[in-house]
mmCIF file of the N, C-alpha and C atoms, coordinates in Angstrom:
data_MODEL
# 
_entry.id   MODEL 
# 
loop_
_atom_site.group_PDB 
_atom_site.id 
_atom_site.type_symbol 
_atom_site.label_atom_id 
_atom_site.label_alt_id 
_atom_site.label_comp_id 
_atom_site.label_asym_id 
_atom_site.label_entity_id 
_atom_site.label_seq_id 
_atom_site.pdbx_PDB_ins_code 
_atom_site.Cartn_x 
_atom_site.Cartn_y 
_atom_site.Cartn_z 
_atom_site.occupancy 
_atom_site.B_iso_or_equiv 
_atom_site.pdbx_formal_charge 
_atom_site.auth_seq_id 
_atom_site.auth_comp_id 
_atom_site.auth_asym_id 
_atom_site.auth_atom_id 
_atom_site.pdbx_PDB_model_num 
ATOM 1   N N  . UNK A 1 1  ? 114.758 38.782 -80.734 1.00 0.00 ? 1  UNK A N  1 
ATOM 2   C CA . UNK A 1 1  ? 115.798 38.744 -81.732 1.00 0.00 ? 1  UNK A CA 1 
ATOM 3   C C  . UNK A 1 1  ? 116.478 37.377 -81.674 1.00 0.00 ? 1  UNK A C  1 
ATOM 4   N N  . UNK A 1 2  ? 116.839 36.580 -82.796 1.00 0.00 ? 2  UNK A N  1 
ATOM 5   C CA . UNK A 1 2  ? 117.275 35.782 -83.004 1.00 0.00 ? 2  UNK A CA 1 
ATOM 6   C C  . UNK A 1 2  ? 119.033 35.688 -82.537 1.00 0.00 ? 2  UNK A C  1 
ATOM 7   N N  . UNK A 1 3  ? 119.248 34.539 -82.483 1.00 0.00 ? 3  UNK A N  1 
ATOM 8   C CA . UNK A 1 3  ? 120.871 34.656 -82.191 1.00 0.00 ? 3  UNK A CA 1 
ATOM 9   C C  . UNK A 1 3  ? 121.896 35.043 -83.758 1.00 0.00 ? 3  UNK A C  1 
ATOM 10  N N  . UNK A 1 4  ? 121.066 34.342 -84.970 1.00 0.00 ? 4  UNK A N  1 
ATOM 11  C CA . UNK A 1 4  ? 121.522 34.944 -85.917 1.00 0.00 ? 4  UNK A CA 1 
ATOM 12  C C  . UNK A 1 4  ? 121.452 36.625 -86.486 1.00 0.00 ? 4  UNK A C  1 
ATOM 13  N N  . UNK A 1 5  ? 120.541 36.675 -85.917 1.00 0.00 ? 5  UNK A N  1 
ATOM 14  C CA . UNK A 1 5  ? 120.261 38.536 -86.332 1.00 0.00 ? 5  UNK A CA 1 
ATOM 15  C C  . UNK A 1 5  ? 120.993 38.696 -85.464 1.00 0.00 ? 5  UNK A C  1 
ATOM 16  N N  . UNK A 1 6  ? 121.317 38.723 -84.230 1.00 0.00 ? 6  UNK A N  1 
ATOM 17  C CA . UNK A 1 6  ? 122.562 39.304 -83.245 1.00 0.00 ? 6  UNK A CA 1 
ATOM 18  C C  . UNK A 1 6  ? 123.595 39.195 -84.012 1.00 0.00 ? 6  UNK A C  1 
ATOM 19  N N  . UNK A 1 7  ? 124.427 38.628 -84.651 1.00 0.00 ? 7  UNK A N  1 
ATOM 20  C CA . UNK A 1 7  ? 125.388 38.081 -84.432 1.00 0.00 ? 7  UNK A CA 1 
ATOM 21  C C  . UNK A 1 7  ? 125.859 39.334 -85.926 1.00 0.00 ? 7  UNK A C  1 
ATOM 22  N N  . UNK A 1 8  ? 124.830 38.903 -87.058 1.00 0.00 ? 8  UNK A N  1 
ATOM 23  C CA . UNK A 1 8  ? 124.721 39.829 -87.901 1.00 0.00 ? 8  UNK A CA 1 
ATOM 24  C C  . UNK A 1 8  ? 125.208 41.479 -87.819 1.00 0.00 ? 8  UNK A C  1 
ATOM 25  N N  . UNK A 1 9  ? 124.328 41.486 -86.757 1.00 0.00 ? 9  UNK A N  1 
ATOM 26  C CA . UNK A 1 9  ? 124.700 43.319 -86.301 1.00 0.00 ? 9  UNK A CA 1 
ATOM 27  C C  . UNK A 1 9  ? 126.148 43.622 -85.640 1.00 0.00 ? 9  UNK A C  1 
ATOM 28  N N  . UNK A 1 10 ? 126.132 42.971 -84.771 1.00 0.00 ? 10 UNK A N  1 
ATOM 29  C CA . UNK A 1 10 ? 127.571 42.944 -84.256 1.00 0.00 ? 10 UNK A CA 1 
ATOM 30  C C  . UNK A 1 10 ? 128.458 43.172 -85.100 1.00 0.00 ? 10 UNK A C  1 
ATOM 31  N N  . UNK A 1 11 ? 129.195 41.801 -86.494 1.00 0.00 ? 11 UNK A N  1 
ATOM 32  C CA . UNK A 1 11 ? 129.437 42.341 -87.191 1.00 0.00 ? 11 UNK A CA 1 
ATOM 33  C C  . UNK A 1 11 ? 129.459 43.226 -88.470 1.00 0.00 ? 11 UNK A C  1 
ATOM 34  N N  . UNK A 1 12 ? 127.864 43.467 -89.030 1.00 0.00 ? 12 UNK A N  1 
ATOM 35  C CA . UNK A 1 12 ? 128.176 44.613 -89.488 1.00 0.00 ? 12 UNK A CA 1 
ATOM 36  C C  . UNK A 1 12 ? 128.380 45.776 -88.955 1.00 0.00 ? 12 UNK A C  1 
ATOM 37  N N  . UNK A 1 13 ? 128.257 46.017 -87.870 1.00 0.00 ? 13 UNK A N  1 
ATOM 38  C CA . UNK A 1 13 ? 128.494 47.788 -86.884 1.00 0.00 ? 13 UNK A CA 1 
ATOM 39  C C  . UNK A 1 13 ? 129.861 47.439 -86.501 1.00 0.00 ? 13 UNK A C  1 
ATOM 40  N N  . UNK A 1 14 ? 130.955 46.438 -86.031 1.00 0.00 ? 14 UNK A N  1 
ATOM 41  C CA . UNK A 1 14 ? 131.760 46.894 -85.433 1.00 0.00 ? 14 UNK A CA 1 
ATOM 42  C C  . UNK A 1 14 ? 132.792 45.770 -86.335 1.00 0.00 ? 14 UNK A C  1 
ATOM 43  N N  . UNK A 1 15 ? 132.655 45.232 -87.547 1.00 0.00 ? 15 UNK A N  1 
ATOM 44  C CA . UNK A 1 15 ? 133.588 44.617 -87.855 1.00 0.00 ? 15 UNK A CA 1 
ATOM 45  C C  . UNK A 1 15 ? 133.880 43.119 -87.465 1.00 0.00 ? 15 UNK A C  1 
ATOM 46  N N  . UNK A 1 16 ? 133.885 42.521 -88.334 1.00 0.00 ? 16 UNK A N  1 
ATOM 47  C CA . UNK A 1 16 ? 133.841 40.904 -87.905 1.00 0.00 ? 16 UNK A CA 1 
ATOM 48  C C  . UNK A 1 16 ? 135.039 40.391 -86.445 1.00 0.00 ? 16 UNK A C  1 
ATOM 49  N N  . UNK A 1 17 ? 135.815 40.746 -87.161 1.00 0.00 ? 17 UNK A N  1 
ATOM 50  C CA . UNK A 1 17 ? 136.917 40.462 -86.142 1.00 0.00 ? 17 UNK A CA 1 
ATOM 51  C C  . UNK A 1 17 ? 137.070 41.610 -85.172 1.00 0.00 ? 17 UNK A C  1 
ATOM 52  N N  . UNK A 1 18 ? 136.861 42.335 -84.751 1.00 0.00 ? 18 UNK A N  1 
ATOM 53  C CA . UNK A 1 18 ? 136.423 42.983 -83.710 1.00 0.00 ? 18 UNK A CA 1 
ATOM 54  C C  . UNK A 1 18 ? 135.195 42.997 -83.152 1.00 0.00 ? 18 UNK A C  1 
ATOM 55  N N  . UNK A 1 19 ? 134.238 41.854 -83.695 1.00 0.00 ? 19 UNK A N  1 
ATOM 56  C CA . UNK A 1 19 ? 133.085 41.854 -83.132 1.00 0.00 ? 19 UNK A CA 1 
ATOM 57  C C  . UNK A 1 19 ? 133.395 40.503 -82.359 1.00 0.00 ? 19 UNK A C  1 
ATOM 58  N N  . UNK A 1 20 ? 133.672 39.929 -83.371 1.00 0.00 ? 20 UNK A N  1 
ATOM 59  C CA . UNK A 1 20 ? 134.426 38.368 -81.922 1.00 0.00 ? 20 UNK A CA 1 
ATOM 60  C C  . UNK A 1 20 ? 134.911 38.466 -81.372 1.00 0.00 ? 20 UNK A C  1 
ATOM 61  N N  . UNK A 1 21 ? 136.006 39.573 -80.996 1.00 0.00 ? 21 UNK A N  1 
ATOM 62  C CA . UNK A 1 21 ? 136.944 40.225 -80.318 1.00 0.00 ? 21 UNK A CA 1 
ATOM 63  C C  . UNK A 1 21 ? 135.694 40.382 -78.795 1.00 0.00 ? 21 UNK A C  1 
ATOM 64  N N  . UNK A 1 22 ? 135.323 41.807 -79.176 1.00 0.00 ? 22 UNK A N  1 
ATOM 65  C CA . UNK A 1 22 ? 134.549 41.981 -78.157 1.00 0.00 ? 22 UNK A CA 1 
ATOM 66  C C  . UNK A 1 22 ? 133.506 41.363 -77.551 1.00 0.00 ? 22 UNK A C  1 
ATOM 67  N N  . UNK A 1 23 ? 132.536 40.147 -78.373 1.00 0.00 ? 23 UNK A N  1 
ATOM 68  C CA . UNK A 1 23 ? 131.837 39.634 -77.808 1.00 0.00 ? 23 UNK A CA 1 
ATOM 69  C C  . UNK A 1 23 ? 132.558 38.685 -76.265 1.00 0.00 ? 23 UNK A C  1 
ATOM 70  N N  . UNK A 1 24 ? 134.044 38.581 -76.662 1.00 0.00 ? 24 UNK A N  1 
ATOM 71  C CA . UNK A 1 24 ? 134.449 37.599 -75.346 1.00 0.00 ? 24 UNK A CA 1 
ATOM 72  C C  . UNK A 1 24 ? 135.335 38.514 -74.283 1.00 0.00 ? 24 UNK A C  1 
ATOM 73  N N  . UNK A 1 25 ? 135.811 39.899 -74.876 1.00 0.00 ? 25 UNK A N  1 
ATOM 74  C CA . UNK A 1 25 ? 136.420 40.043 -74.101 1.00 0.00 ? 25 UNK A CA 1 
ATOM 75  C C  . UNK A 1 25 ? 136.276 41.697 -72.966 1.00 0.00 ? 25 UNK A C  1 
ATOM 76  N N  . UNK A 1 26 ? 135.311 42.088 -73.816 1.00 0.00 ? 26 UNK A N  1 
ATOM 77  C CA . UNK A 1 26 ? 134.197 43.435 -73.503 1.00 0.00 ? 26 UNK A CA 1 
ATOM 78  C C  . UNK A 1 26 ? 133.705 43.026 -72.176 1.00 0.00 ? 26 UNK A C  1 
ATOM 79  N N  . UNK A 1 27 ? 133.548 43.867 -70.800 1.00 0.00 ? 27 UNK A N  1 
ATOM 80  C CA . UNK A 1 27 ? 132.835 43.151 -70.345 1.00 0.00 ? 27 UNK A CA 1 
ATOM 81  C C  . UNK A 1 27 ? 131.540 44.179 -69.951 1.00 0.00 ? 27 UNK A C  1 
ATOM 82  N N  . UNK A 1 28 ? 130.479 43.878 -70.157 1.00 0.00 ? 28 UNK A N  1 
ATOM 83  C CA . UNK A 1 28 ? 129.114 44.649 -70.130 1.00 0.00 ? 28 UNK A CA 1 
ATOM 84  C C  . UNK A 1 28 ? 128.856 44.851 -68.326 1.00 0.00 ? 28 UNK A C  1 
ATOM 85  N N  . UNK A 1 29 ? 128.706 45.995 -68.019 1.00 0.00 ? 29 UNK A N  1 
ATOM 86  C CA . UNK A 1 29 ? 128.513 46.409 -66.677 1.00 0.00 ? 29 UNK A CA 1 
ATOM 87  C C  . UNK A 1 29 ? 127.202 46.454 -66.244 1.00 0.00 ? 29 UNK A C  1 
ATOM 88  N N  . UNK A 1 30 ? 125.942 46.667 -67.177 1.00 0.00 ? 30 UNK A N  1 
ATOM 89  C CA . UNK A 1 30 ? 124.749 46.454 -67.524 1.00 0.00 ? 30 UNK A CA 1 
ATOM 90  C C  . UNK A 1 30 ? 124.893 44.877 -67.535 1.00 0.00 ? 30 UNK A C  1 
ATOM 91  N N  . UNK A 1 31 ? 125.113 44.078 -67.967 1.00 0.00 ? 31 UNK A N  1 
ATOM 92  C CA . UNK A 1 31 ? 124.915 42.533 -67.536 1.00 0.00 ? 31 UNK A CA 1 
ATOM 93  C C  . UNK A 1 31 ? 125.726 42.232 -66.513 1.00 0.00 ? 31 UNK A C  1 
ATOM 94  N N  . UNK A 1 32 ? 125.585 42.749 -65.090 1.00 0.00 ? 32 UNK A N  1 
ATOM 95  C CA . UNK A 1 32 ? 126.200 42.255 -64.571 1.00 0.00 ? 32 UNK A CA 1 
ATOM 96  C C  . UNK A 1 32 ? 127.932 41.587 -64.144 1.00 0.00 ? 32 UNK A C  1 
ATOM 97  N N  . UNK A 1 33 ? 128.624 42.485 -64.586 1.00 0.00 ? 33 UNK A N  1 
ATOM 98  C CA . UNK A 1 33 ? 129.917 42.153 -65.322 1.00 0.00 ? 33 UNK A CA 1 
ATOM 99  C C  . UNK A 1 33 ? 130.252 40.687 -66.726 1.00 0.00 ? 33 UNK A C  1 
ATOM 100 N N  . UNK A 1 34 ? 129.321 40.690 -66.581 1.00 0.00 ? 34 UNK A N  1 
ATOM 101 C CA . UNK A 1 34 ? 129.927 39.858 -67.638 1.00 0.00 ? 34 UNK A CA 1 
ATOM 102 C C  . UNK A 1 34 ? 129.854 40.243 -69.116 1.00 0.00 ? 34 UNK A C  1 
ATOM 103 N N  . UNK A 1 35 ? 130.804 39.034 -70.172 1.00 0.00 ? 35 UNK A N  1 
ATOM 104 C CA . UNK A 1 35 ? 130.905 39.532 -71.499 1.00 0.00 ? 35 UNK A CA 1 
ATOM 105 C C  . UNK A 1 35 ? 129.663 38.765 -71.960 1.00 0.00 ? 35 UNK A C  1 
ATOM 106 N N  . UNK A 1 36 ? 128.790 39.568 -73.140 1.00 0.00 ? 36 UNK A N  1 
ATOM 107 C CA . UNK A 1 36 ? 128.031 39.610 -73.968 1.00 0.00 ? 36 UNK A CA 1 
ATOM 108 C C  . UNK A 1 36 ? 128.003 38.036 -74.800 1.00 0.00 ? 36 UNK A C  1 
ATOM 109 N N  . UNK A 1 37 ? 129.109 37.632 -74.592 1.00 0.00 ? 37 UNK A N  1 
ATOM 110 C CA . UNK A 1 37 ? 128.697 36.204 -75.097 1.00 0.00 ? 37 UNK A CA 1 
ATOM 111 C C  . UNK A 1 37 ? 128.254 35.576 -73.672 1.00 0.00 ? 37 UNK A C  1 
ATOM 112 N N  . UNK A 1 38 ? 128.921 35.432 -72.381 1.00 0.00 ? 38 UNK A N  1 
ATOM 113 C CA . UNK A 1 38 ? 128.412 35.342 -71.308 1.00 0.00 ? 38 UNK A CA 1 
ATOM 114 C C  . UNK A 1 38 ? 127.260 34.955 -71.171 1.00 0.00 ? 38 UNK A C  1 
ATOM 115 N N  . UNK A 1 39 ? 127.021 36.641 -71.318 1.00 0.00 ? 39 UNK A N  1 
ATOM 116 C CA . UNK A 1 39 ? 125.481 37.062 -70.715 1.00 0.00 ? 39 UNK A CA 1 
ATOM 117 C C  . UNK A 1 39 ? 124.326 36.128 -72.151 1.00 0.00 ? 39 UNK A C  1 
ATOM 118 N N  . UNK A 1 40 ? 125.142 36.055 -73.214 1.00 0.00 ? 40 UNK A N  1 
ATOM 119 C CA . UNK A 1 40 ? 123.714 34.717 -74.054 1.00 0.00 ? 40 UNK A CA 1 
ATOM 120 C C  . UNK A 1 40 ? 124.091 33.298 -73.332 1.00 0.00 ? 40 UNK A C  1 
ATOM 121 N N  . UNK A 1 41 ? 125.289 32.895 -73.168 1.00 0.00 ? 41 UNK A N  1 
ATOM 122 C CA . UNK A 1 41 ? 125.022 31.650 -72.474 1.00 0.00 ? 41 UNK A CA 1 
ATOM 123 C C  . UNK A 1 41 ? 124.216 31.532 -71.260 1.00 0.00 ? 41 UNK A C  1 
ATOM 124 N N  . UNK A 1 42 ? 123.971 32.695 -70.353 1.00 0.00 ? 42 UNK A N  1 
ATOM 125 C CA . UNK A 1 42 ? 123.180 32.639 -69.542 1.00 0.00 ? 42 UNK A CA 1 
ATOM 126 C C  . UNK A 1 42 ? 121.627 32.627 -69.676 1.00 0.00 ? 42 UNK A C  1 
ATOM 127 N N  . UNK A 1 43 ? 121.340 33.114 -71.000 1.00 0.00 ? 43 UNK A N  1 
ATOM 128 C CA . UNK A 1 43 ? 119.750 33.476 -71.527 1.00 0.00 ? 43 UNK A CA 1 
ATOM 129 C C  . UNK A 1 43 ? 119.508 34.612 -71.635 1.00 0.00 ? 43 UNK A C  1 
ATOM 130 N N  . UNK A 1 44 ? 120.149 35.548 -71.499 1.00 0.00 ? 44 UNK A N  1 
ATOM 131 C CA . UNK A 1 44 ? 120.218 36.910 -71.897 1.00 0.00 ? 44 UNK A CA 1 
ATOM 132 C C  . UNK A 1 44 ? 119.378 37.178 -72.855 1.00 0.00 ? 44 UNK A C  1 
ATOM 133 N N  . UNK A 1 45 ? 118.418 37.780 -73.181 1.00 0.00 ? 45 UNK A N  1 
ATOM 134 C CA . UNK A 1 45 ? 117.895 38.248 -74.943 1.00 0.00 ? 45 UNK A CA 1 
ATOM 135 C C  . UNK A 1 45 ? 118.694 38.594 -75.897 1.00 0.00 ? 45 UNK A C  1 
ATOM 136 N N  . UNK A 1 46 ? 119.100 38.201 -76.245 1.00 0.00 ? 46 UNK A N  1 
ATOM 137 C CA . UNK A 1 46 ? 120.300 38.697 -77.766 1.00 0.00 ? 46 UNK A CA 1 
ATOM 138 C C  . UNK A 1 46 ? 120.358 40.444 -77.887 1.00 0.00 ? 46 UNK A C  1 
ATOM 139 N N  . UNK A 1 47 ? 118.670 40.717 -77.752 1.00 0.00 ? 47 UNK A N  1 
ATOM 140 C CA . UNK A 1 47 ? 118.022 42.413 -78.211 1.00 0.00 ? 47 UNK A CA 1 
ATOM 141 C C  . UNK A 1 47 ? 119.035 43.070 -77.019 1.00 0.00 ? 47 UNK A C  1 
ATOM 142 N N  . UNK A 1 48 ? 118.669 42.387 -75.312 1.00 0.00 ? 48 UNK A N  1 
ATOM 143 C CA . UNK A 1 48 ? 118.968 43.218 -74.570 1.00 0.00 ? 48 UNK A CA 1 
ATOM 144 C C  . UNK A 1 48 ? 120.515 43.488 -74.270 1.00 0.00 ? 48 UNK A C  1 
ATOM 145 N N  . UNK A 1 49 ? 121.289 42.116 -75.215 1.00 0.00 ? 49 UNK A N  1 
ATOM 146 C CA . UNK A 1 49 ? 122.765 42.085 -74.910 1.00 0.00 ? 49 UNK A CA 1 
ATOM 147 C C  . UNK A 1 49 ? 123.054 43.087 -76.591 1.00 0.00 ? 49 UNK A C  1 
ATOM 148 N N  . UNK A 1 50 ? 122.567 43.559 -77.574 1.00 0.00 ? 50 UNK A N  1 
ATOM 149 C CA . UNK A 1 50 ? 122.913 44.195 -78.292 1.00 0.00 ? 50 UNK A CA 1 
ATOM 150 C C  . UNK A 1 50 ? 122.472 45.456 -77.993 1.00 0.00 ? 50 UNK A C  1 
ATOM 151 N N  . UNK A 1 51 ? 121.803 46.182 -77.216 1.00 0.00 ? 51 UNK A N  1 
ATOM 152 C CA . UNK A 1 51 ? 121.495 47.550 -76.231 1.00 0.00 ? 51 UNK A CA 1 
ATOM 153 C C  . UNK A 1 51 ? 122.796 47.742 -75.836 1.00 0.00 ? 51 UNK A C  1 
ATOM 154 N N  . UNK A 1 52 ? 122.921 46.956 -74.969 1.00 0.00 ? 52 UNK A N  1 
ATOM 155 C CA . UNK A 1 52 ? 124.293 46.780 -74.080 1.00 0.00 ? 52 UNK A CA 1 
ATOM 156 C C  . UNK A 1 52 ? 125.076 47.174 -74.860 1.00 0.00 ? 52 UNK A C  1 
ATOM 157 N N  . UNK A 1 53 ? 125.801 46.478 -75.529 1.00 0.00 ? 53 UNK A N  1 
ATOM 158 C CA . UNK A 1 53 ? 126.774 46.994 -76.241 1.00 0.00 ? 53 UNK A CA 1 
ATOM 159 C C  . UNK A 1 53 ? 126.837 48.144 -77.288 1.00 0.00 ? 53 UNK A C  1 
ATOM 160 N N  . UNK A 1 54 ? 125.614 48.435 -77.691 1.00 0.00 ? 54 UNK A N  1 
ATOM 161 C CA . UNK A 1 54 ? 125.483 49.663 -78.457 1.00 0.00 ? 54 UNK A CA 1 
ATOM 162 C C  . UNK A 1 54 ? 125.582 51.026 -77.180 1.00 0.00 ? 54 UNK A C  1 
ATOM 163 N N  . UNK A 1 55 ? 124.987 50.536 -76.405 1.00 0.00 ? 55 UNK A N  1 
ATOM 164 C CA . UNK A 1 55 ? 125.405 51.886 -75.090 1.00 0.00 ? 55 UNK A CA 1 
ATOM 165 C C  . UNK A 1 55 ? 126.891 52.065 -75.178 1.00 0.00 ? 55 UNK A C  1 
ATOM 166 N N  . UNK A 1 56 ? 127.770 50.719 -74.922 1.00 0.00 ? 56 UNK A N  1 
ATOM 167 C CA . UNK A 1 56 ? 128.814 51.347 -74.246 1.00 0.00 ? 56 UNK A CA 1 
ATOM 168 C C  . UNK A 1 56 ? 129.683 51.517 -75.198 1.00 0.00 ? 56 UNK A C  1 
ATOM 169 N N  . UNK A 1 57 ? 129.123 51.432 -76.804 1.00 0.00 ? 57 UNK A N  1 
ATOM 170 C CA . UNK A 1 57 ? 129.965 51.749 -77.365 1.00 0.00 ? 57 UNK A CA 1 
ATOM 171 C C  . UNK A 1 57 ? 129.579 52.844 -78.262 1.00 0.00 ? 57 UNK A C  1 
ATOM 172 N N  . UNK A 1 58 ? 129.074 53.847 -77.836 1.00 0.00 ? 58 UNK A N  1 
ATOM 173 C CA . UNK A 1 58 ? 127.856 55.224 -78.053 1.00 0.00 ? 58 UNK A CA 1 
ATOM 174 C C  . UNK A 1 58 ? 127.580 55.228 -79.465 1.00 0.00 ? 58 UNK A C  1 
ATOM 175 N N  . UNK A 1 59 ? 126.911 53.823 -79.749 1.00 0.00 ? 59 UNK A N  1 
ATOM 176 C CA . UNK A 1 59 ? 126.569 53.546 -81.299 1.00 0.00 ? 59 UNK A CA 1 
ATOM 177 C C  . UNK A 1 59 ? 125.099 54.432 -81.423 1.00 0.00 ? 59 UNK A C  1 
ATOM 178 N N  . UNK A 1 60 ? 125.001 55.375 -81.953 1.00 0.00 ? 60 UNK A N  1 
ATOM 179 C CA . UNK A 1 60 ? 123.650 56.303 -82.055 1.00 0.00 ? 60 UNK A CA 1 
ATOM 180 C C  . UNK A 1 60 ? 122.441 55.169 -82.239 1.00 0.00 ? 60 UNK A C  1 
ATOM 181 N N  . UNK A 1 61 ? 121.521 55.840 -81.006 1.00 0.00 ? 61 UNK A N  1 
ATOM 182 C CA . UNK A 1 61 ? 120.381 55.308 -80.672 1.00 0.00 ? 61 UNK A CA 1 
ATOM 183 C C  . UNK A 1 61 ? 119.399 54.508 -81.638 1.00 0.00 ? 61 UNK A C  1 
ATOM 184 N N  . UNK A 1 62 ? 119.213 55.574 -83.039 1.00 0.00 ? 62 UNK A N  1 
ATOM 185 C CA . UNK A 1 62 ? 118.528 54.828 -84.090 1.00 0.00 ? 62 UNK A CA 1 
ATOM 186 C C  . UNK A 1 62 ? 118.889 53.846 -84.613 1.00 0.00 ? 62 UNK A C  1 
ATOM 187 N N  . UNK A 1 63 ? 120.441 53.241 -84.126 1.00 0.00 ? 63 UNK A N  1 
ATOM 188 C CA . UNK A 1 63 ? 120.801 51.904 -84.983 1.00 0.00 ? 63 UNK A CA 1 
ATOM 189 C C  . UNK A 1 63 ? 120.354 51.085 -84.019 1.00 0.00 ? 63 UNK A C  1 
ATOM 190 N N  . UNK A 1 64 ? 119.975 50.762 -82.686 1.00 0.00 ? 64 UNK A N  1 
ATOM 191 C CA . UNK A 1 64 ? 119.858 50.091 -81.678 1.00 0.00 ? 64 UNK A CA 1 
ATOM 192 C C  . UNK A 1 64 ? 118.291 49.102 -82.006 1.00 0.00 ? 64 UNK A C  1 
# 
């Protein structure tokens, strides 16, 4: 997955400004504590940091 298709989903599922919100301040326990923008500056897969956050935010499986 691209960083633009990430970024896409984020905010269409959770709202633009609550998607920037949470990309910095969420912190993913599945990455290691860190936040989801974090975990892409580190090289994270975009796919596996949007799992992440669809888990912990019990976004039903088929949107994932």
């Amino acid at each position: 997955m691209r960083l633009t298709e990430f970024s896409e989903l984020v905010a269409r599922q959770f709202g633009a400004v609550r998607a920037s919100s949470m990309l910095i301040d969420h912190v993913l326990t599945s990455m290691g504590g860190r936040t989801a923008a974090q975990a892409i500056e580190d090289g994270v897969d975009p796919r596996e940091v949007w799992r992440a956050l669809c888990a912990d935010f019990d976004v039903p499986r088929d949107q994932w």
